[in-house]
PDB file as gemmi writes it, atoms N, CA and C in Angstrom:
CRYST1    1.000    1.000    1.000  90.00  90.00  90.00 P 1                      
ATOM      1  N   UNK A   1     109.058  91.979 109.927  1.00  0.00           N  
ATOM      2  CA  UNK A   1     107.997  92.777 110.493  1.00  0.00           C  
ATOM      3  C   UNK A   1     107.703  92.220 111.881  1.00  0.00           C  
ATOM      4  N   UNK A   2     107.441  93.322 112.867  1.00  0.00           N  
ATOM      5  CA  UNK A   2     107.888  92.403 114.148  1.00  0.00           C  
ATOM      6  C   UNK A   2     106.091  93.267 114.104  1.00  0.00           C  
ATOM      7  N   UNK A   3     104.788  92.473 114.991  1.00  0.00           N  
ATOM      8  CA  UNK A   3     103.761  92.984 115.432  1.00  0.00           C  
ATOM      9  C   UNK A   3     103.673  92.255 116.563  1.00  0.00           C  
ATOM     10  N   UNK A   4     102.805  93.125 117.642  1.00  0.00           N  
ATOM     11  CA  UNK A   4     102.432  92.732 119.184  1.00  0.00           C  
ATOM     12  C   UNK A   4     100.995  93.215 119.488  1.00  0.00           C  
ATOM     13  N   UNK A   5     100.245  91.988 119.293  1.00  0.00           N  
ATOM     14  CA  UNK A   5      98.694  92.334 119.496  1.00  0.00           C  
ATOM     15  C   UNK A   5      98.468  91.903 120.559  1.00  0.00           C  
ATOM     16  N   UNK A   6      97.102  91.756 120.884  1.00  0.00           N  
ATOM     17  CA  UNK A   6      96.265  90.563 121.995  1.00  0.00           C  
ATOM     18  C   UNK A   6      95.171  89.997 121.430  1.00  0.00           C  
ATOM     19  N   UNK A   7      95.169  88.636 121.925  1.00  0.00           N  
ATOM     20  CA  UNK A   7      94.123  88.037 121.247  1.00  0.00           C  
ATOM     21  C   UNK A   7      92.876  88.448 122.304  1.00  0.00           C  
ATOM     22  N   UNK A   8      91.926  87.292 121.527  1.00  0.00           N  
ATOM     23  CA  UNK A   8      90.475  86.769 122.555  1.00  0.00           C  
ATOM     24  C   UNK A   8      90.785  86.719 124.237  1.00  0.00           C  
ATOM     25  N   UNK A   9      91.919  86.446 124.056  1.00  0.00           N  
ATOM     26  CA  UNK A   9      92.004  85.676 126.105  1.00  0.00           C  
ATOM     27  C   UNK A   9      92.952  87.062 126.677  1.00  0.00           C  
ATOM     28  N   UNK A  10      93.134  87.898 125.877  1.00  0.00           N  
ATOM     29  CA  UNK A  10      94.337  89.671 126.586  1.00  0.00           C  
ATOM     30  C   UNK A  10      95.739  88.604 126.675  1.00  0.00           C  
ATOM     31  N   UNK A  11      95.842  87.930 126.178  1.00  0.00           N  
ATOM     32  CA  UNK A  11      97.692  87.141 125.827  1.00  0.00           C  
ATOM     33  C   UNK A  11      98.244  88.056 124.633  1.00  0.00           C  
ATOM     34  N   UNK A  12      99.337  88.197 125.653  1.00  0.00           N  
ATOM     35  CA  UNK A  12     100.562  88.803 124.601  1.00  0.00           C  
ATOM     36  C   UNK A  12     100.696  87.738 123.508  1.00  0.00           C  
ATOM     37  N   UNK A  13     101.070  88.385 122.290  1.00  0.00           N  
ATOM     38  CA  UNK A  13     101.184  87.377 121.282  1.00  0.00           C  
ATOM     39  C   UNK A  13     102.340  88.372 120.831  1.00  0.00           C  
ATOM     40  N   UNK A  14     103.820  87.415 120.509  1.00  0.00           N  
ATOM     41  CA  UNK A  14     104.405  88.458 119.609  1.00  0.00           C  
ATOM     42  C   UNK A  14     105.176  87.655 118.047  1.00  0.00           C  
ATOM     43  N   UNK A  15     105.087  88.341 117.425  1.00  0.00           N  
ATOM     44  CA  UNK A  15     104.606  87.515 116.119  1.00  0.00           C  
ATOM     45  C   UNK A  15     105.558  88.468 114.818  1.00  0.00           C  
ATOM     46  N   UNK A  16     106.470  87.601 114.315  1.00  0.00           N  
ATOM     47  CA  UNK A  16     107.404  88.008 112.913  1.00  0.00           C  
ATOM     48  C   UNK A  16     107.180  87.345 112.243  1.00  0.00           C  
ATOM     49  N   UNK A  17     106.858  88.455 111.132  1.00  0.00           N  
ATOM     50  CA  UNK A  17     106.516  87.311 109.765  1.00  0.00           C  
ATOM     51  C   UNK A  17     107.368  87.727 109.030  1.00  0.00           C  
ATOM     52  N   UNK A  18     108.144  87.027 107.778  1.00  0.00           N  
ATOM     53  CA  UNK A  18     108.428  87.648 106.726  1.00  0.00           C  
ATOM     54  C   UNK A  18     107.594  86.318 105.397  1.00  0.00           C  
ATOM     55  N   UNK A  19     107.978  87.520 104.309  1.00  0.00           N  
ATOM     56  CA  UNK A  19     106.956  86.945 103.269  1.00  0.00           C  
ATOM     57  C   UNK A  19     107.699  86.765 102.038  1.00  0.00           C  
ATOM     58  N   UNK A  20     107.846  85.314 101.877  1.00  0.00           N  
ATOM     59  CA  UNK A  20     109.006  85.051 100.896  1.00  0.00           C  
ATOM     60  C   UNK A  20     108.583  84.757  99.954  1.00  0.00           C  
ATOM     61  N   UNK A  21     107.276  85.334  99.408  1.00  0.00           N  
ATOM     62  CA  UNK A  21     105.916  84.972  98.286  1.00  0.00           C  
ATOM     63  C   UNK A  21     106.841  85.121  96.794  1.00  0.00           C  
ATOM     64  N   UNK A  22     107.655  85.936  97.062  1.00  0.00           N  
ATOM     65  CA  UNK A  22     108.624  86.331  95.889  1.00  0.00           C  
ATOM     66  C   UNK A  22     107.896  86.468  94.345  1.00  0.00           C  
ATOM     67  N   UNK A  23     107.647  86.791  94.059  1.00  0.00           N  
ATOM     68  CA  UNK A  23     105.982  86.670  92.710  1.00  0.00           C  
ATOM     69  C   UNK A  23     105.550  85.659  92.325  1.00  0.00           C  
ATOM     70  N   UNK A  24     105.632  84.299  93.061  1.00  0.00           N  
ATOM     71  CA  UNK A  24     104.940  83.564  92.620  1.00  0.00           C  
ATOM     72  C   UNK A  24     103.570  83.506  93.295  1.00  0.00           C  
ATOM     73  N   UNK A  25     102.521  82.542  93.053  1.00  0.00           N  
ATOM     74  CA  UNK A  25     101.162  82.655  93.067  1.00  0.00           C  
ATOM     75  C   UNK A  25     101.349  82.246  94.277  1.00  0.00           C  
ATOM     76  N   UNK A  26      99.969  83.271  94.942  1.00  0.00           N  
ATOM     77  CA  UNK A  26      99.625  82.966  96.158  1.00  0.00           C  
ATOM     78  C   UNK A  26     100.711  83.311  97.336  1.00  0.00           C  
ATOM     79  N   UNK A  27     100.296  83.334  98.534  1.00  0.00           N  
ATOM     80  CA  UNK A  27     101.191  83.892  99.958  1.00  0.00           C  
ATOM     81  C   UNK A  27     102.122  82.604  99.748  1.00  0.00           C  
ATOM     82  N   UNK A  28     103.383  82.864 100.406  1.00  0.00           N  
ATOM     83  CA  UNK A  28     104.672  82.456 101.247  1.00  0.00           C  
ATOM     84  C   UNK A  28     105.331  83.249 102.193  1.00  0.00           C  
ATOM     85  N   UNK A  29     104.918  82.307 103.664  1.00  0.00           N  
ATOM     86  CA  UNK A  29     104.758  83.088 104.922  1.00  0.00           C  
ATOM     87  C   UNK A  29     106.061  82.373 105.584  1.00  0.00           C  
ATOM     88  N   UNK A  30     107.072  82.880 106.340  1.00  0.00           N  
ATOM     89  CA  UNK A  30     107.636  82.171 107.501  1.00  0.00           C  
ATOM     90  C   UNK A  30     107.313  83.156 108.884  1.00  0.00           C  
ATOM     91  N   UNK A  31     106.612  82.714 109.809  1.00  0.00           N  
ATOM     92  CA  UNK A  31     105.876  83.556 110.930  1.00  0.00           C  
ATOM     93  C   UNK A  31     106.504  82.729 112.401  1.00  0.00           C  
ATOM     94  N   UNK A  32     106.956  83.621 113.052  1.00  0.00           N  
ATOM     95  CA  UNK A  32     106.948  83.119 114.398  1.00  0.00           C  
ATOM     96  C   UNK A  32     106.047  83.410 115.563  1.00  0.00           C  
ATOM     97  N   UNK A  33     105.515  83.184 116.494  1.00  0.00           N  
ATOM     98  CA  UNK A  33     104.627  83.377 117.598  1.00  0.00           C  
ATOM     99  C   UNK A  33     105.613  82.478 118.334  1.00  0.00           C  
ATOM    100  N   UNK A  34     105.324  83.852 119.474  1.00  0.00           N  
ATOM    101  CA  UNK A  34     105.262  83.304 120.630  1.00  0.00           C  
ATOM    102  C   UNK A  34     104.398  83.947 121.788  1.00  0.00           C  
ATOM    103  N   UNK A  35     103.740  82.726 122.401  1.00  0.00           N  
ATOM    104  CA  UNK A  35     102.655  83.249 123.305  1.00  0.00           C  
ATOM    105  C   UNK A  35     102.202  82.093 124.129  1.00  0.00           C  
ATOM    106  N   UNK A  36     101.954  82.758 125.040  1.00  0.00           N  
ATOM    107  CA  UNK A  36     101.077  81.522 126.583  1.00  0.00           C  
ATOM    108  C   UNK A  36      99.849  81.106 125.962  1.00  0.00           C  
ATOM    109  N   UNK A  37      99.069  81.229 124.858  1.00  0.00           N  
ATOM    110  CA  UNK A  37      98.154  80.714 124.418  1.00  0.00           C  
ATOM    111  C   UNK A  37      99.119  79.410 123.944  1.00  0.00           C  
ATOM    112  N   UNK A  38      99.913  78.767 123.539  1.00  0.00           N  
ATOM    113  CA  UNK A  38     100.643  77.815 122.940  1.00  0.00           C  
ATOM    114  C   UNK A  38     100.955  76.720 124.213  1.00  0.00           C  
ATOM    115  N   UNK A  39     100.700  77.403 125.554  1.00  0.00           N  
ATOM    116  CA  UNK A  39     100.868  76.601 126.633  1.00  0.00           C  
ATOM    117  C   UNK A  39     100.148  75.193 126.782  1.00  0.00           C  
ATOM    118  N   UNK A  40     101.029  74.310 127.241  1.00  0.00           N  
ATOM    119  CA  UNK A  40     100.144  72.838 127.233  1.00  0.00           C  
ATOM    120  C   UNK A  40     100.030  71.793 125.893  1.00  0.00           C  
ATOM    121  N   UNK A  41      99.990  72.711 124.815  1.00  0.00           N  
ATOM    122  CA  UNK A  41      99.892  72.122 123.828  1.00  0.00           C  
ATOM    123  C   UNK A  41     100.767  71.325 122.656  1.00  0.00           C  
ATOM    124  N   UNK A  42     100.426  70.456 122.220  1.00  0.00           N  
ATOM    125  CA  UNK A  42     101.560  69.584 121.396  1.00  0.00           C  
ATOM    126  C   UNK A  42     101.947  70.621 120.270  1.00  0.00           C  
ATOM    127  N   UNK A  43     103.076  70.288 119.081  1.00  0.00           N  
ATOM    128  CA  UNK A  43     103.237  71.319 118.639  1.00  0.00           C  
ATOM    129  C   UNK A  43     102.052  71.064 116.910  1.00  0.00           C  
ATOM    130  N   UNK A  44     101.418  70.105 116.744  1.00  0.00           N  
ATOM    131  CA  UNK A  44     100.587  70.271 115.835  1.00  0.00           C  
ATOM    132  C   UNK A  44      98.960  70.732 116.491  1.00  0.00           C  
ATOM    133  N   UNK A  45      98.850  71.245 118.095  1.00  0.00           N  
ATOM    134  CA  UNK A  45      97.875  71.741 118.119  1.00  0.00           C  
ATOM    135  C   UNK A  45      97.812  73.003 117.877  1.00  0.00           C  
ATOM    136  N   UNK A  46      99.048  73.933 118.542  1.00  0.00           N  
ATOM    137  CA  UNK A  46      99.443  74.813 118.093  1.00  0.00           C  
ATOM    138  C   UNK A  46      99.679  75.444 116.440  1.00  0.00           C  
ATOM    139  N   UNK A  47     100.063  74.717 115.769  1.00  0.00           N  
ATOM    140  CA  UNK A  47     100.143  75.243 114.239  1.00  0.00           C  
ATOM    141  C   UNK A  47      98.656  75.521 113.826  1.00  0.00           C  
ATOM    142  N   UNK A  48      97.816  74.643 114.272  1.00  0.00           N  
ATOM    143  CA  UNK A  48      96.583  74.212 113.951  1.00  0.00           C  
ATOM    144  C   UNK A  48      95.608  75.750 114.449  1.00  0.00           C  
ATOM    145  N   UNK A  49      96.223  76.116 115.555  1.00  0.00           N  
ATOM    146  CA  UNK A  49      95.747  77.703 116.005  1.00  0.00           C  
ATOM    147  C   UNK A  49      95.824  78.289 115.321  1.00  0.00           C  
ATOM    148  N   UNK A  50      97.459  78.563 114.789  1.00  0.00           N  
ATOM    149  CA  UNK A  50      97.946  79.723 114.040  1.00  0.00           C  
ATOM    150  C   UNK A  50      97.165  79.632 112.662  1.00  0.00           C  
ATOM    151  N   UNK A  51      96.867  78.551 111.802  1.00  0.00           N  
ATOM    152  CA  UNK A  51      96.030  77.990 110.689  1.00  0.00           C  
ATOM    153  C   UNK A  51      95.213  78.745 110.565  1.00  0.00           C  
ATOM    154  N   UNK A  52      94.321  77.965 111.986  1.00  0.00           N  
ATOM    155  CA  UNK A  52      92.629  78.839 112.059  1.00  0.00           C  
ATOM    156  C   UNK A  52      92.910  80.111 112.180  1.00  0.00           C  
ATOM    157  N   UNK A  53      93.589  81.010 112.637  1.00  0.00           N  
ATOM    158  CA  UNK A  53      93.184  82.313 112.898  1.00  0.00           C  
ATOM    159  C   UNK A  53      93.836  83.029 111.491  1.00  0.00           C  
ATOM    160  N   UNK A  54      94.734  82.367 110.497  1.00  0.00           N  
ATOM    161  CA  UNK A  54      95.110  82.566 109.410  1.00  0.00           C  
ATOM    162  C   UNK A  54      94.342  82.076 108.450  1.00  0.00           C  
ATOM    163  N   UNK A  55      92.972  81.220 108.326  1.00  0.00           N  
ATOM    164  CA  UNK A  55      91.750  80.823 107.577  1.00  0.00           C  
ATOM    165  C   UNK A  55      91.444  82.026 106.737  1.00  0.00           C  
ATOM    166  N   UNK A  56      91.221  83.305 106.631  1.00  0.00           N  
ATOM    167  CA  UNK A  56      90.677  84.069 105.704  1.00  0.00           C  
ATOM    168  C   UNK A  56      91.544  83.959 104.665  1.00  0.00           C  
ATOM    169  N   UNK A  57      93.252  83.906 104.728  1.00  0.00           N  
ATOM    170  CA  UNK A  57      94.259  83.402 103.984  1.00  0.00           C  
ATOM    171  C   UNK A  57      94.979  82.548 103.748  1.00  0.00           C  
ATOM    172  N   UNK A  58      94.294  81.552 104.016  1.00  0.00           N  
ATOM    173  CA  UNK A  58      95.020  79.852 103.653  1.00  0.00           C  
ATOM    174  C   UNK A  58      94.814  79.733 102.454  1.00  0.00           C  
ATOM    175  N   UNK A  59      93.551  80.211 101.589  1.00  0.00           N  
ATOM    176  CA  UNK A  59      93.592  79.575 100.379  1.00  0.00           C  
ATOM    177  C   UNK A  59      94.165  80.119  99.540  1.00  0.00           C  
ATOM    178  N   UNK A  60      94.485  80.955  99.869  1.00  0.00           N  
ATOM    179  CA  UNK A  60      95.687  81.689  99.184  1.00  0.00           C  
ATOM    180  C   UNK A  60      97.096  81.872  99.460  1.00  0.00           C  
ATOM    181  N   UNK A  61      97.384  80.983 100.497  1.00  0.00           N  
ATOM    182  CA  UNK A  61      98.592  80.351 100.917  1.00  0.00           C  
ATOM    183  C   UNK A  61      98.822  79.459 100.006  1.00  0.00           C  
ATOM    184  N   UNK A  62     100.484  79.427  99.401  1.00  0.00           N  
ATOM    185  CA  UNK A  62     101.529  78.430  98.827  1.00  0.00           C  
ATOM    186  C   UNK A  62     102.286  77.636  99.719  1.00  0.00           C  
ATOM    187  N   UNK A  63     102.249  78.608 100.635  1.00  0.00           N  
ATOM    188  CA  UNK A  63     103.359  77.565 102.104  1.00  0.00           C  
ATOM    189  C   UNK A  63     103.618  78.620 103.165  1.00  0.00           C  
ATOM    190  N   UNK A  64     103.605  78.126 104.313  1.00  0.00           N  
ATOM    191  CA  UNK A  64     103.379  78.706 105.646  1.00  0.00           C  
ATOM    192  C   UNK A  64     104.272  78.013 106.430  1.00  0.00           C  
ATOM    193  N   UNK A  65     105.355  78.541 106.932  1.00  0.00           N  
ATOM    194  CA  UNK A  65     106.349  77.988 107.959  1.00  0.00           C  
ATOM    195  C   UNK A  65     105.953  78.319 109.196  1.00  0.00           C  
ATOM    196  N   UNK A  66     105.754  77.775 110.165  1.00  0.00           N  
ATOM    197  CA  UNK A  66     105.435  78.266 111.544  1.00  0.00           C  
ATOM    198  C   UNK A  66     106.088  77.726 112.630  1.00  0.00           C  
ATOM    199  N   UNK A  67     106.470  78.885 113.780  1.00  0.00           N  
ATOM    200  CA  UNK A  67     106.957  78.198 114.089  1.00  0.00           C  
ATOM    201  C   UNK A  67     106.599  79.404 115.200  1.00  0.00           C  
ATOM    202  N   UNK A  68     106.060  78.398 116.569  1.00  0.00           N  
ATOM    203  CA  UNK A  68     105.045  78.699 117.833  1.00  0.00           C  
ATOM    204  C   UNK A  68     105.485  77.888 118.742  1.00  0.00           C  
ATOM    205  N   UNK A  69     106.107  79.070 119.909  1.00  0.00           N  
ATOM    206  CA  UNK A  69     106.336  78.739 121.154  1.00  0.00           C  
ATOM    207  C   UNK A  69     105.841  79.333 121.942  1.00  0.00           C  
ATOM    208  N   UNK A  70     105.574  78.868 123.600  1.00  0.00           N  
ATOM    209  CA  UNK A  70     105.486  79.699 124.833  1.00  0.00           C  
ATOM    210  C   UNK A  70     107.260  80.319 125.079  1.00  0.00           C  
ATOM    211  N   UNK A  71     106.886  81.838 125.877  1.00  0.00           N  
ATOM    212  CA  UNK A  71     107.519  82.348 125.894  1.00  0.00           C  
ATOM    213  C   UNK A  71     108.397  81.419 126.850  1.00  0.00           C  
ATOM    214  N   UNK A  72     108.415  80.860 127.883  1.00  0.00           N  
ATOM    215  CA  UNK A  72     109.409  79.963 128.324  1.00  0.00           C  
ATOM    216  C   UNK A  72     110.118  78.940 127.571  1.00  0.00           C  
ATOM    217  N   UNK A  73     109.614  77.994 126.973  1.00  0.00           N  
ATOM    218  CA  UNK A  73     109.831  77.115 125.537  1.00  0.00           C  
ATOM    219  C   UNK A  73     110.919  77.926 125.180  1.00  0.00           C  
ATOM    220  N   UNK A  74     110.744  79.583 124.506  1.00  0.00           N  
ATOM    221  CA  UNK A  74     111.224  80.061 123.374  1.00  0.00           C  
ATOM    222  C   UNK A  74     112.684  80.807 123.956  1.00  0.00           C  
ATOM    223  N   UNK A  75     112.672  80.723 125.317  1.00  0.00           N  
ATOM    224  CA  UNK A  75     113.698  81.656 126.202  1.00  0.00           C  
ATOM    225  C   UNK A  75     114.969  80.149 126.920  1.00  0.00           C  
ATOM    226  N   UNK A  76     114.610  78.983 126.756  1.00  0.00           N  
ATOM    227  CA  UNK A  76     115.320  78.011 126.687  1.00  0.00           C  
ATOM    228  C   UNK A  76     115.996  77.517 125.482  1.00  0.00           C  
ATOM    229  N   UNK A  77     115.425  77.991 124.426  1.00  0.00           N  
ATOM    230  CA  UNK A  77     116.692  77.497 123.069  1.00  0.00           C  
ATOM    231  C   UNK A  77     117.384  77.988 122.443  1.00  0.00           C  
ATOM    232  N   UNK A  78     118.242  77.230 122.393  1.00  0.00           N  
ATOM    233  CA  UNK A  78     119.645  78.159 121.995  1.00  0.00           C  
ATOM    234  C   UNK A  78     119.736  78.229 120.548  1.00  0.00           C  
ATOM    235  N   UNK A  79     120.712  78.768 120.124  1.00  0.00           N  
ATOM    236  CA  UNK A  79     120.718  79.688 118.511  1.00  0.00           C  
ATOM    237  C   UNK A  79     120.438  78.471 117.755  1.00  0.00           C  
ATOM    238  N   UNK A  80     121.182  77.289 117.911  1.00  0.00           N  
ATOM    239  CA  UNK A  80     121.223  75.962 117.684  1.00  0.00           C  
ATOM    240  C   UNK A  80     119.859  75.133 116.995  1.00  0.00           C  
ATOM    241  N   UNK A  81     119.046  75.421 118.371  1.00  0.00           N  
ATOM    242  CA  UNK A  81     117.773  75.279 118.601  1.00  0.00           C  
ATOM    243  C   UNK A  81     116.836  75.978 117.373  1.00  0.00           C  
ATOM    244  N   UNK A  82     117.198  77.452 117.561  1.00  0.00           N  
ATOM    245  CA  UNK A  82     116.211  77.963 116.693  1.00  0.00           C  
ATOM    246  C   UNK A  82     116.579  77.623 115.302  1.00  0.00           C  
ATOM    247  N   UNK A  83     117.680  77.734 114.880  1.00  0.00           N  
ATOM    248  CA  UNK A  83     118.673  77.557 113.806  1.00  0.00           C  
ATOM    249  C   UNK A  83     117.673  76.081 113.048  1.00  0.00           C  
ATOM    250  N   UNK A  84     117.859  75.432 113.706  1.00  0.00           N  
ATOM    251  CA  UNK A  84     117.839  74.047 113.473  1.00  0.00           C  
ATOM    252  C   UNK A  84     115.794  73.317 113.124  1.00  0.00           C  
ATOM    253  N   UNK A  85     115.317  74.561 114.021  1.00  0.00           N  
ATOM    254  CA  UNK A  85     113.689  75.082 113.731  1.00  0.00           C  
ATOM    255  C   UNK A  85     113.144  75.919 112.797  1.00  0.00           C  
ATOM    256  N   UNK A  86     114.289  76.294 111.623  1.00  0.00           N  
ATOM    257  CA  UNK A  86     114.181  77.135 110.848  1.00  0.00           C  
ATOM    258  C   UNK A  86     113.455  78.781 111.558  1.00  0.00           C  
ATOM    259  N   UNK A  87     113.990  79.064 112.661  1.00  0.00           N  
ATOM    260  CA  UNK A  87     113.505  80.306 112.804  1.00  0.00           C  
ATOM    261  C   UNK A  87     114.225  81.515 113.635  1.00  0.00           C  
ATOM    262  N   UNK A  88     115.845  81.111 113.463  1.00  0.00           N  
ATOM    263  CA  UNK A  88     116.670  81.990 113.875  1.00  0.00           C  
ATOM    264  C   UNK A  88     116.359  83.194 113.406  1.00  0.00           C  
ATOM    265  N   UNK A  89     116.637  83.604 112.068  1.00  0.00           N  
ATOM    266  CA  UNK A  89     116.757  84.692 111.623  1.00  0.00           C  
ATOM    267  C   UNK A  89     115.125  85.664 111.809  1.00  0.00           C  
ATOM    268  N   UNK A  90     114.451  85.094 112.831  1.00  0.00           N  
ATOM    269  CA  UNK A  90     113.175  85.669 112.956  1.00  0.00           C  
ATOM    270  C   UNK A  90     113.093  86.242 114.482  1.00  0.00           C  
ATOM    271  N   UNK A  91     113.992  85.812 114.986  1.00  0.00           N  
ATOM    272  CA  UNK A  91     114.119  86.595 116.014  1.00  0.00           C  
ATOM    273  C   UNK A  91     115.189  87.899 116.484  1.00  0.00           C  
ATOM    274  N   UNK A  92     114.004  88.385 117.056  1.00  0.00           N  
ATOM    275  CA  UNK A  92     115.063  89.509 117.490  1.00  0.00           C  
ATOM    276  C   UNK A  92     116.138  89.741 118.426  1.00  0.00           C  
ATOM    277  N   UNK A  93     116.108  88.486 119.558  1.00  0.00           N  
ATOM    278  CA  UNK A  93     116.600  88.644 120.967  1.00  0.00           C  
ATOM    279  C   UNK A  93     118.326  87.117 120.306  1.00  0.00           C  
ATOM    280  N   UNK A  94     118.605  87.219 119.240  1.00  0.00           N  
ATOM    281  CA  UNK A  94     119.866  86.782 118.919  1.00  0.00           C  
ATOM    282  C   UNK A  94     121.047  86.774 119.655  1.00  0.00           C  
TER     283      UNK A  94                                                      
END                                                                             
């Protein structure tokens, strides 16, 4: 599922999730973002975003893969890269 919102600050955010919950209890998320809100930041401040703004459904999260870049970050790594970040198969630009 590919979605393209804007947050609080008008930043492109573009964001694939798939949901590998498979019937067991509770969400199983692997989600990618990428967005200039992620700019500057280490990569556990960033997860820590994606968390909070995913708070109405954490507690009903089993496991949440994330994986958040700036669009420059995300336009420098190679298949390798993503491959190896668990988040090849989440992109579209392969």
């Amino acid at each position: 599922m590919r979605i393209i919102v804007k947050d609080e600050m008008s930043m492109k955010l573009i964001t694939n999730v798939v949901d590998e919950s498979g019937g067991c209890e509770g969400f199983k998320f692997r989600i990618l973002i990428i967005s200039e809100a992620f700019g500057g930041k280490r990569t556990l401040q960033s997860h820590r975003m994606v968390q909070a703004a995913l708070a109405p459904i954490m507690g009903e999260t089993h496991a949440l893969t994330i994986c958040a870049y700036t669009p420059e970050k995300w336009s420098q790594m190679t298949s390798d890269d993503r491959l190896n970040a668990g988040c090849l198969d989440l992109a579209d630009d392969n």
